[in-house]
C-alpha positions as CSV (number, residue, x, y, z in Angstrom):
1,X,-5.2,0.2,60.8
2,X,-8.3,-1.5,61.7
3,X,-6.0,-5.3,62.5
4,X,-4.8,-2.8,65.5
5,X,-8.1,-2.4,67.1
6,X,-8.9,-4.4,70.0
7,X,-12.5,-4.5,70.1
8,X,-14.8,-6.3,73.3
9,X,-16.6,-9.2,72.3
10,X,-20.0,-9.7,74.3
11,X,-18.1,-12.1,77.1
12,X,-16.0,-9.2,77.7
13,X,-12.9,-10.7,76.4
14,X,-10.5,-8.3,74.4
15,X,-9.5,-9.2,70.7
16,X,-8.3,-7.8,67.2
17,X,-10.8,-6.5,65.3
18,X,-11.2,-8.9,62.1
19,X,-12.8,-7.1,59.0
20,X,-12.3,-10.8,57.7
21,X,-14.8,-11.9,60.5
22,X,-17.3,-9.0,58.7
23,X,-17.5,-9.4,55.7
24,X,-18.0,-13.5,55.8
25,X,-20.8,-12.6,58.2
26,X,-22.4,-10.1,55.8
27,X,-21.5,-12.4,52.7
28,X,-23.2,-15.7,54.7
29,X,-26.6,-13.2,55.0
30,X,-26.8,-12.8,51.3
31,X,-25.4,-9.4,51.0
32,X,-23.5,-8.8,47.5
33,X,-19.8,-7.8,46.8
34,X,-20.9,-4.0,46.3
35,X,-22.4,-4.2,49.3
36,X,-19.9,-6.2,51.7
37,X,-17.1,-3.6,50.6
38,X,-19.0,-0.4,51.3
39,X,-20.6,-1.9,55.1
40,X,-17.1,-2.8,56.1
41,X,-15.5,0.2,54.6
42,X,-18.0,2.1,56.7
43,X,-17.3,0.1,59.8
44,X,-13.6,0.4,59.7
45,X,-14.3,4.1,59.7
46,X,-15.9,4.0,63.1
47,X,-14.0,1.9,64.9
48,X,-12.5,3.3,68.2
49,X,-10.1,1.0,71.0
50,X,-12.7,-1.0,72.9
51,X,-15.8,-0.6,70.8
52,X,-18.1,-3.6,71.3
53,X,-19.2,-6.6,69.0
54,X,-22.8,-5.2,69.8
55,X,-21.7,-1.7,68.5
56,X,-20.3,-3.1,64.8
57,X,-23.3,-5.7,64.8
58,X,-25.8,-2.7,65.2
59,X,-23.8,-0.8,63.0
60,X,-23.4,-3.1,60.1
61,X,-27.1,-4.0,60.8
62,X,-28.2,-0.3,59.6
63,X,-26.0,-0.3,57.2
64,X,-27.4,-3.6,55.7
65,X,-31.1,-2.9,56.1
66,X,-30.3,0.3,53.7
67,X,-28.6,-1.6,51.2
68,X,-30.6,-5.4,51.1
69,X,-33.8,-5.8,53.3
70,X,-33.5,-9.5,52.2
71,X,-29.8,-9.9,53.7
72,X,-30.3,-7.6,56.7
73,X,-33.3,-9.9,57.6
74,X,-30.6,-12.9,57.5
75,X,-28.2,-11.1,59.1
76,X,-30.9,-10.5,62.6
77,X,-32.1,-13.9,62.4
78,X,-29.4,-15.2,65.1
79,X,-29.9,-12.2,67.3
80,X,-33.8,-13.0,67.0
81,X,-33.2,-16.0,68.0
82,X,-31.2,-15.6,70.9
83,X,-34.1,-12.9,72.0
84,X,-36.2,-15.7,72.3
85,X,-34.7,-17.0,75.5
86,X,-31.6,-19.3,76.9
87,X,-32.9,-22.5,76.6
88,X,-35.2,-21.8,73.1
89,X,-38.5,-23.4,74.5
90,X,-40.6,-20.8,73.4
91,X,-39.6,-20.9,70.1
92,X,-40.0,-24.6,70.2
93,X,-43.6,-24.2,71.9
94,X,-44.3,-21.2,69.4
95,X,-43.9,-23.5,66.4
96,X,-45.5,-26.8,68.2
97,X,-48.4,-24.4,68.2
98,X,-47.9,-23.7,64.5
99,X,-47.5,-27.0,63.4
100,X,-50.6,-28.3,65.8
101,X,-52.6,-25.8,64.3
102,X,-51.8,-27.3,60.7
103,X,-53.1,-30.6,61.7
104,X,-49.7,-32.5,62.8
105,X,-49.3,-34.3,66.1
106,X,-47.2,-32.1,67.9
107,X,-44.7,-32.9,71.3
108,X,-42.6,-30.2,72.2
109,X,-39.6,-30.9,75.2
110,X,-38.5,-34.5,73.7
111,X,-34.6,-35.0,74.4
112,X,-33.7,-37.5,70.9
113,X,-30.5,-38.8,70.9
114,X,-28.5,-38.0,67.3
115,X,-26.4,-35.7,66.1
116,X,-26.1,-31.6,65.0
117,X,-25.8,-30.6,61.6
C-alpha cells in the first residue's frame, strides 16, 4: 500500500514513498531491528497522498527518541547540522573556537585542495 504513496520531498518534487529509504536511515542511526520494524510500521500507518519528507522525518524522529535516545540523537545530527547555516561557517568558527581554546593553532575559512570521504 505504502509503494503507492507519492509523498513531497523538501524540493517539492513528488515521488513513491520508500519504506526501504526508512528503515536504512533509522538502521544507519543505530536504531535496532525491534525498533526499525515498529517506527516504520508506525509510519506506514500515517501516511496520506502528499505528506512531506519533513512530516515522516518528524514523525520517525518521535518515534525514535521513545525507543533509543542514543539513535534518535544520530538520526537529528544532519538536521542539526543543516540548522547551522548554508555555507556551515559557524560551525566551523564554533569549533575553531573550541579547538583554540584547547591550545591548537586554529584558521578557520582555508579552501585545501583534496578530496571528500
Amino acid at each position: 500500500m505504502s509503494e503507492n504513496i507519492f509523498i513531497t520531498k523538501a524540493s517539492g518534487e513528488k515521488a513513491p514513498f520508500s519504506i526501504e529509504k526508512l528503515r536504512h536511515s533509522l538502521s544507519r542511526a543505530g536504531a535496532g531491528e525491534k525498533v526499525i520494524d515498529s517506527i516504520a510500521l508506525a509510519v506506514q500507518q500515517m501516511l496520506y497522498p502528499g505528506i512531506s519528507t519533513k512530516e515522516i522525518y518528524q514523525r520517525a524522529f518521535s518515534l525514535l527518541k521513545k525507543a533509543s535516545a542514543h539513535a534518535a540523537a544520530r538520526y537529528k545530527l544532519k538536521k542539526a547540522i543543516l540548522e547551522l547555516g548554508p555555507t556551515g561557517f559557524p560551525f566551523e568558527k564554533y569549533v575553531g573556537e573550541i579547538l583554540k581554546y584547547e591550545g591548537y593553532r586554529v584558521q578557520v575559512g582555508q579552501m585545501v585542495q583534496g578530496h571528500c570521504v
